[in-house]
Structure formats: structure tokens, C-alpha cells
N, C-alpha and C positions, 0 to 999 in steps of 0.2 A: 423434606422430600429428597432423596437421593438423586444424583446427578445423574444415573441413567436409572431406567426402570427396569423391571424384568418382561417387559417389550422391546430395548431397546431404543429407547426414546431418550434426548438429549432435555434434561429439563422437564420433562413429560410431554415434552411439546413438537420436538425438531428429531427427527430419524437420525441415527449415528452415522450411517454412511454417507446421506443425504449433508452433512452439515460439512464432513470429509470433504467431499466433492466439492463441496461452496467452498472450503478452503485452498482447496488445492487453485480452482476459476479463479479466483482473486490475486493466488500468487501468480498465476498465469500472467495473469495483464501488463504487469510493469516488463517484466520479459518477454513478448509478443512487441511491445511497443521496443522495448533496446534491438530487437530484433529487427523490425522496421527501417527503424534509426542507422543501424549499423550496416545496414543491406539493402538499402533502397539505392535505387540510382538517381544520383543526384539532378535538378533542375538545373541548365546549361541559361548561363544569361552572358548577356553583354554589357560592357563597363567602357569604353572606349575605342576609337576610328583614330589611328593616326597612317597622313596627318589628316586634319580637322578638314582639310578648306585644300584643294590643288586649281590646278590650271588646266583646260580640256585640251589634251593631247594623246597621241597615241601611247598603247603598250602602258599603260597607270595602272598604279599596285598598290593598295593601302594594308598595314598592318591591322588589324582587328585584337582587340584586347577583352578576355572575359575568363570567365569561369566555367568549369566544369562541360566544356568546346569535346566534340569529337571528331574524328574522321570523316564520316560522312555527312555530316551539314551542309549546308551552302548558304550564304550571302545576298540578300536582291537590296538595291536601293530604289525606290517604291518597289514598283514594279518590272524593273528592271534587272533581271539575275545576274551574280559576277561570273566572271566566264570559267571559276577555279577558286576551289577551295584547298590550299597548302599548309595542312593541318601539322604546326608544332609543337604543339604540346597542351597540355587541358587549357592551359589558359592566353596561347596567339598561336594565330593562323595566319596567313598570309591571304589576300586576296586580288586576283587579277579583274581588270574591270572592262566590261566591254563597252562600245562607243557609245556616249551617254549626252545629251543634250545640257548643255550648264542649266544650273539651278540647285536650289535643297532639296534635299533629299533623307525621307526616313531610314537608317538601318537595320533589316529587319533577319535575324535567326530563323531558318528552319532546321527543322530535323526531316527524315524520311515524309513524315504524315503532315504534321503543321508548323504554325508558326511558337517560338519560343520565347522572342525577346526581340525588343524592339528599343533603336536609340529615336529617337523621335526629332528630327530636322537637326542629325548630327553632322551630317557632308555636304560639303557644299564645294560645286563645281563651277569655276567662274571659266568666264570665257577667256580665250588669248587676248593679250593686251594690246598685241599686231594685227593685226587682217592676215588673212591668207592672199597672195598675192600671184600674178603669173609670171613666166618669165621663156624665153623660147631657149632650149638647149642642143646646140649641136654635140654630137658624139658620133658613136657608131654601136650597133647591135652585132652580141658575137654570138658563139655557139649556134652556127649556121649552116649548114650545105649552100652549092648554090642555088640548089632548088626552093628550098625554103627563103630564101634571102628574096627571090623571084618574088615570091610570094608577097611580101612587104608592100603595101603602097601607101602613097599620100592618101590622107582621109581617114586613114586607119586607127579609131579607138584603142587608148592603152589604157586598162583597167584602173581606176584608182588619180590617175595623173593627169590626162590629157588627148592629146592625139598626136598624130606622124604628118607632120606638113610639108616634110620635103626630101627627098630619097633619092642615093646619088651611087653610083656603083658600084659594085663588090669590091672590096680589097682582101689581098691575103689576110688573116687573121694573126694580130698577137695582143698581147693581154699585157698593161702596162702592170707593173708590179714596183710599187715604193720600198728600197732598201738603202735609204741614204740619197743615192741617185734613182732614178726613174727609168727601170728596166722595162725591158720591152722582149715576151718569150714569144717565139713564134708556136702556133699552133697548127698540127699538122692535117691537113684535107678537110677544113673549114675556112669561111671568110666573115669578115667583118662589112657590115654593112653601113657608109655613112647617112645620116640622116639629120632631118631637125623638128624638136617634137614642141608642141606646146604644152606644159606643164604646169599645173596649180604649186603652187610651195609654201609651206606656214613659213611665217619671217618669227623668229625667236631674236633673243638676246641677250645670251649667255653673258655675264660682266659687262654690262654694255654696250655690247659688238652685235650689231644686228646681222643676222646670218638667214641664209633661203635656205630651209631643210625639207625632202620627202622622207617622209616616216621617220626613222634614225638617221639617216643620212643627210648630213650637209655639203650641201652642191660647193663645189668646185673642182679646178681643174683637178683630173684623174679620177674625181668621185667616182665609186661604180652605184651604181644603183638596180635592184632586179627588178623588171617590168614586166606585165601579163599584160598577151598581146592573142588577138585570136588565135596565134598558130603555138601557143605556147607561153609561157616566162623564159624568158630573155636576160641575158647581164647587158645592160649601158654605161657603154665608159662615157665620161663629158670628157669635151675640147675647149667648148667655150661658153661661156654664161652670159648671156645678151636681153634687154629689154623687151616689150613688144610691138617699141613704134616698128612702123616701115623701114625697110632698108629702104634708102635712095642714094643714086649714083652724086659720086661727086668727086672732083677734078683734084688731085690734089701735085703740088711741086715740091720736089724732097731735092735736099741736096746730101747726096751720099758719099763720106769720105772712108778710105782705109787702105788696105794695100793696094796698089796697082793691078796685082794679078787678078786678086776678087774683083776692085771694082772692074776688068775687062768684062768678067759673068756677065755683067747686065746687059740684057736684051729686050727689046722690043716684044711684045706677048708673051713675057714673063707671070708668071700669078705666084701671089702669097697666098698658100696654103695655111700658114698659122703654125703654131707650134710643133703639134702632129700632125702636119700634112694631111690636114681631113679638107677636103675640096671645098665646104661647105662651111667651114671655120670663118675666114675670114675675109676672104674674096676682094682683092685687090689686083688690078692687071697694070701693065707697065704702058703705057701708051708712046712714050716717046725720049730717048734719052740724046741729054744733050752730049756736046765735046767733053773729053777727059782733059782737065787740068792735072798737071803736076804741081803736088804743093810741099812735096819734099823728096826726102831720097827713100825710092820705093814707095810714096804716097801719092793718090790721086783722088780727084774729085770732083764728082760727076752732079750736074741736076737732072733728075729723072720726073719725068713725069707721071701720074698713075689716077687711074678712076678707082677708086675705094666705092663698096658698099657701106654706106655709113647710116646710121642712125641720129634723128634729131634728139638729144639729151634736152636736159633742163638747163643748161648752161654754156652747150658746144655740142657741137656734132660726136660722137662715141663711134671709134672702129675698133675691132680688137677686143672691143671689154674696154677701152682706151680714151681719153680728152683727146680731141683730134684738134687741135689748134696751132695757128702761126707761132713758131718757136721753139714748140712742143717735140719731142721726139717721133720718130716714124721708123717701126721695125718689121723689113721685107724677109721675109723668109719662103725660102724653096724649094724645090730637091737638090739643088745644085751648092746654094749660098745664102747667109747671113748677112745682110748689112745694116746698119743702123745712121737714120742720117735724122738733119731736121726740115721740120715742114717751112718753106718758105709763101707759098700763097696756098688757099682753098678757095674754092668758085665750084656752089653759090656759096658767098657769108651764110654762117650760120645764124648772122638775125634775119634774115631776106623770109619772108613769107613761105612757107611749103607749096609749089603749085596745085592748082585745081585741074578737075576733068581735063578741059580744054586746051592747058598750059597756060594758063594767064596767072598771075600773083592773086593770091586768096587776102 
């Protein structure tokens, strides 16, 4: 039987073109398939979160580790989406997290339409090891007219932090600036406002050093901090970092030595203002000053008496930020003068009971 016939049949059986065709579909296949291979866009997965495990605080960013990652993805831990996708390369991206209740949490890829990959109870957000804690902070608020400053009162909600518990009058405005020493720029046809806010603050501890931070910022003197306030965001400078027992008054006796001519300054209704003469810092008035001793050439030495706002601590009364105790040092400051003396009596002791309502011992 010949291999084609005079029909053109393959075998007598199979049409000549007909078996062409089948050959060529066959060759087809494995090239359609390297085609695929070579041209498809690849499935995008996840292979790792670092780090694994953080601490809930603000502004947290975890790297993300995967394969075949694009630009426009995004991040949710369950249910919860990251707030930023900062895509570096097919395979990490960076991801910002937005405020998330501690716990595990699955890692999950999308793309535009669904989900892609999933690390399953890979992050885990534990709680602060500290408590969040309050703490009352005098300062003052700038970037003011007077008109706005008016505006300012006790009771006044500050977004995020606290409130304005106490509000004390306009000062010219200047803006302490750290360069070695502690500049002070004025600013021109604004005022600064003094006040004292009460304020939530996470306690961290950075090396062991327990520290009161809001947001990034770690309180202390000259800290600024920006606050939203009804009439605006606001910069606060601190004066002073203080607890939140009660102030209460208390009698204290200083004896202040050093030159003669300073110690003449002291007067009777004299008040320490505190380091920056913020009214509201540290509140101490001069009640009664005794006779000036001469204790040398050019030296003299005075006992002054003074009512401090003080606070009851754990251990001793706290003025200043300060141990207020018999022995202790005692630093007056004024618009006028410096002097540094030490404490000889306080009344009441600070073991004596806190009075009640009525004034009777509790």
C-alpha cells in the first residue's frame, strides 16, 4: 500500500493536510506552555514580618519580606489595614502601622482585588511593660495674638493629652532654643501664654532609665511638644514636670547665705518664679525675712521665711520638681536675684496627716 494514495490520504486512512495540522497543534503545545512560563506574572507571596513580635506604641514600622511584592499592595493585620505601603523592591517593602490593640495577629497581602498571601498569627503586639501615667506640666503656649491667648481657658480639652487646668497671663513671647546654652529668641507681635495642663504620658525605659514621653517626645525641661487645642495646634514649651497630688501650702525656713549686696535683694513678697520665670512653675512667696548677719568680708546671712506650694511625695514633700526636706537645699529665684540657701524647719512635717474638709487631721 503506498504511503499516500492518489486521494491524498496518509496510510489510506489520515488526509495529508489534516495530519500536517495535527502536527504542527502538537508542536504548538510545549511552546504555548514556555510562553506562559515566561510571560505570566508571577504570584506575589509573603515569607516574613520583621520584627516578629514589637511593643504597642506609637509611629511602628515593620519590614515585610516576600517575593514577587509590587507597588500598589497593601498590608492589614486581621483586619486592620497598615496605614503605608513603601514598596522597595519585588521582594521588602516597608510598612507603617496604624494604632492597633496588642494581640496576634494574621499577615495578610492584597493586591488591587483580593487577598494573596497570608502569614498566619505571624505579629504579635504586646502591650507597654509601663502603664501610661499622668503627670501635671506647666509651660506656656506660643504662637499667639493676644486675642487668641484670650481665648485659652481652664477646662479647655487638648486633643490626644489632657486638659488646661490653669491659665495665668500673657507674656511677651520667646522660644527657648538649645545650642550649648539655652537661648531664649524673642518673637515679635505674639505672646506666650502661661498655663498648666494635665497630661496622659506613656513611661518607657530606654537602658533602664524610666522616662514620661508624649508621642516622640520626652518631657523635660525645655521639651516642646505640639498640642491641638480648639483654636488650633499650638507649640508647648515645659518649665516644669510635677505629679498630681494637690499642691498645699507649707511654711518653710531657709537660711540664705552669699554676697551682701544680693543678700540685701530679699524682701518681703518676694515670689520664685522658677527657672523661666513662669508664674505658675513654682510658687513660693517670701513671708518674712530675718536680720542680715555678717559672716565674712562681703558675706552675709539671712533666715528667710517662705510659704512654698508643695506637694506630698512618697517620701517628703516635692517643691520644684525637688526633696523639700530639713537640710536639703532651697533655690529662690526671681526677676531680680539667685540665691541658694538651706532649709532649716518645714511646718506641717511631712509625716502629719493631710487635713480633711473641716481642717481637723484625717
Amino acid at each position: 500500500m503506498p504511503i499516500v494514495d492518489d486521494q491524498g490520504r496518509l496510510f489510506g486512512r489520515l488526509n495529508l493536510v489534516d495530519a500536517v495540522v495535527g502536527l504542527i497543534a502538537l508542536a504548538l503545545i510545549p511552546l504555548a506552555y514556555g510562553a506562559y512560563v515566561l510571560f505570566r506574572t508571577p504570584a506575589p507571596r509573603l515569607l516574613a514580618i520583621e520584627p516578629a513580635t514589637m511593643v504597642t506604641g506609637p509611629d511602628l514600622r515593620v519590614h515585610i519580606r516576600g517575593e514577587n511584592l509590587r507597588p500598589y499592595m497593601r498590608v492589614s493585620f486581621n483586619d486592620i489595614q497598615g496605614n503605608s505601603f513603601l514598596f522597595r523592591n519585588m521582594g521588602e517593602a516597608l510598612v507603617e502601622l496604624n494604632p492597633m490593640p496588642a494581640g496576634v495577629y494574621d499577615v495578610v497581602l492584597y493586591d488591587n482585588a483580593q487577598e494573596r498571601s497570608r502569614l498566619v498569627k505571624a505579629f504579635t503586639l504586646e502591650p507597654p511593660p509601663l502603664p501610661v501615667s499622668q503627670v501635671m506640666l506647666v509651660g506656656t503656649l506660643g504662637n499667639l495674638s493676644a486675642d487668641r491667648a484670650a481665648a485659652i481657658k481652664a477646662g479647655m480639652t487638648v486633643d490626644g493629652i489632657g486638659e488646661i487646668v490653669q491659665v495665668s497671663e500673657a507674656l511677651p513671647e520667646v522660644t527657648r532654643v538649645f545650642a550649648g546654652p539655652i537661648l531664649e529668641i524673642p518673637i515679635a507681635n505674639a505672646v506666650l501664654l502661661p498655663v498648666v495642663m494635665r497630661a496622659a504620658c506613656k513611661v518607657q525605659a530606654p537602658e533602664g532609665v524610666p522616662q514620661c514621653a508624649i508621642g516622640n517626645v520626652v518631657l523635660r525641661h525645655t521639651s516642646m511638644v505640639a498640642v491641638t487645642t480648639p483654636i488650633g495646634q499650638l507649640p508647648f514649651q515645659v518649665d516644669q514636670i510635677r505629679g498630681v497630688q494637690p499642691l498645699e501650702p507649707v511654711q518653710v525656713t531657709v537660711q540664705i547665705g552669699g554676697q551682701a549686696e544680693v543678700v540685701a535683694l530679699v524682701r518681703k513678697g518676694d515670689a520664685d518664679y522658677g527657672q523661666y520665670l513662669n508664674p505658675l512653675a513654682a510658687g513660693a512667696v517670701v513671708d518674712a525675712v530675718g536680720p542680715r548677719v555678717a559672716v565674712g568680708p562681703g558675706l552675709d546671712r539671712v533666715d528667710v521665711t517662705v510659704t512654698a506650694r508643695a506637694q506630698r511625695g512618697s517620701s517628703s514633700w516635692t517643691y520644684a520638681a525637688a526633696p523639700l526636706r530639713a537640710g536639703g537645699p532651697f533655690l529662690l529665684r526671681t526677676p531680680r536675684y539667685e540665691l541658694q540657701g538651706t532649709v532649716l524647719r518645714i511646718s506641717p512635717d511631712w509625716s502629719a496627716a493631710p487635713a480633711g474638709p473641716n481642717g481637723a487631721s484625717r
